[in-house]
N, C-alpha and C positions, 0 to 999 in steps of 0.2 A: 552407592551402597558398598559398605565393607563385609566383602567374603569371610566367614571363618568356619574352614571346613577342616573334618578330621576323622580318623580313623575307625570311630564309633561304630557308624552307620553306611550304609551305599549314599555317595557322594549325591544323586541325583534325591533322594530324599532329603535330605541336607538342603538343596535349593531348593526344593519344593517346600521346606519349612523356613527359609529366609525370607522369599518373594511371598510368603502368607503373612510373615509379622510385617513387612514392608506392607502391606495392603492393610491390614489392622492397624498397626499404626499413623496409618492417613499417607504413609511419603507416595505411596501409589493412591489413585481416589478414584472412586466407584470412573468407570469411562474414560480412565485415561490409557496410552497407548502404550505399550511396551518396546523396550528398545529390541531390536531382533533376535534372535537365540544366535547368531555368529558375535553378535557386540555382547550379548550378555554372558556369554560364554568365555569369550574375550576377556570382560570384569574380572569372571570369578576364576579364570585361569583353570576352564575345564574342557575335554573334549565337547565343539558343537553337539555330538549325539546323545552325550550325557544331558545338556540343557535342553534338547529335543526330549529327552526321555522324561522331565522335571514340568518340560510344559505341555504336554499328553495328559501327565496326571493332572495338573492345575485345572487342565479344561474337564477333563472329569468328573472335577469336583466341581465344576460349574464356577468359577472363576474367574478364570480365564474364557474369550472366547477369540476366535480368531473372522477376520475379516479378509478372506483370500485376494484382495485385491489392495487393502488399506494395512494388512497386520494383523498383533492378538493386545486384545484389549482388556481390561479388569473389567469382569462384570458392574453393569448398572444396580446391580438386584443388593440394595445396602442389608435386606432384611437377612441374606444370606452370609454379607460380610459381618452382621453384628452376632450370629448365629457362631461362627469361627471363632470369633473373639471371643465369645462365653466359653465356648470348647476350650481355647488355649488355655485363658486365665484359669478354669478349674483343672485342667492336666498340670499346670505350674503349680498352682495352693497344692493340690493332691502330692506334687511330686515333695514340697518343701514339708507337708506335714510327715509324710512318711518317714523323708530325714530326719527331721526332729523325733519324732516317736522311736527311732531306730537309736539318738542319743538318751532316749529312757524319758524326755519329757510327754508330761501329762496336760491336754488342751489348754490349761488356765496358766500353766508355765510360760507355754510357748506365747499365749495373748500379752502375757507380763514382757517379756523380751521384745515383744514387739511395738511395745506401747513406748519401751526404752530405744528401739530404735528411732520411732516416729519423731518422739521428744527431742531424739538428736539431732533431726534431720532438718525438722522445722528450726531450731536454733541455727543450723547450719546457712538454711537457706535464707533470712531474715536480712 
C-alpha cells in the first residue's frame, strides 16, 4: 500500500481513510488478515500508537475486528463493506460537484465536461 499523508487532517484519520479505500477497493477482502499495527505502522512511517489509534476506530466502525490470539481481520459482513463504498463514492461526487459549482458551472455543464472526459478516456484506453 502507498502511504500519502499530509498536513490537512490528524495523521491517524488519514490511515483510517486509506485502510477503508483499501477495503473498498477489494486489495483487502471481507476476512482477510491484517499485517500488525508495528508493520503497518512501519509501511506508513508512523508512530505504532498512532496506527493503534486508526485501528480502534476501524473496529468501531465494525471493520475491523481483532482475533486476540490469531490478529485483526477485515470484517466478513460484505453488506457493511458495500454500505462504506456508497458513503465514500457520494462524499467524492458531492465533494467534486461543489467544486465545480464553486467554478460557477450549472449541472448540464459539468455532465457535458464529463461526457468529454469519458470520450477521452475510452479512446485512451482502446
Amino acid at each position: 500500500m502507498q502511504w500519502e499523508l499530509n498536513t490537512d487532517k490528524p495523521v491517524y484519520l488519514q490511515l483510517v481513510e486509506q485502510i477503508q479505500a483499501e477495503i473498498i477497493s477489494g486489495s483487502y477482502k471481507p476476512g482477510d488478515k491484517l499485517p500488525s499495527v508495528r508493520d503497518l505502522a512501519a509501511q506508513a512511517t508512523v508512530n505504532p500508537n498512532t496506527m493503534q489509534r486508526a485501528m480502534t476506530e476501524l473496529e468501531r466502525e465494525g471493520l475491523v475486528y481483532t482475533n486476540r490470539t490469531a490478529g485483526r481481520f477485515i470484517t466478513s459482513d460484505e453488506d457493511l463493506i458495500k454500505q462504506l463504498k456508497k458513503q465514500y463514492i457520494t462524499s467524492v461526487i458531492q465533494e467534486f460537484l461543489d467544486r465545480m459549482k464553486q467554478l460557477g458551472l450549472e449541472l448540464d455543464e459539468i455532465i457535458h465536461y464529463l461526457n468529454i472526459v469519458s470520450d477521452n478516456n475510452s479512446v485512451i484506453r482502446r
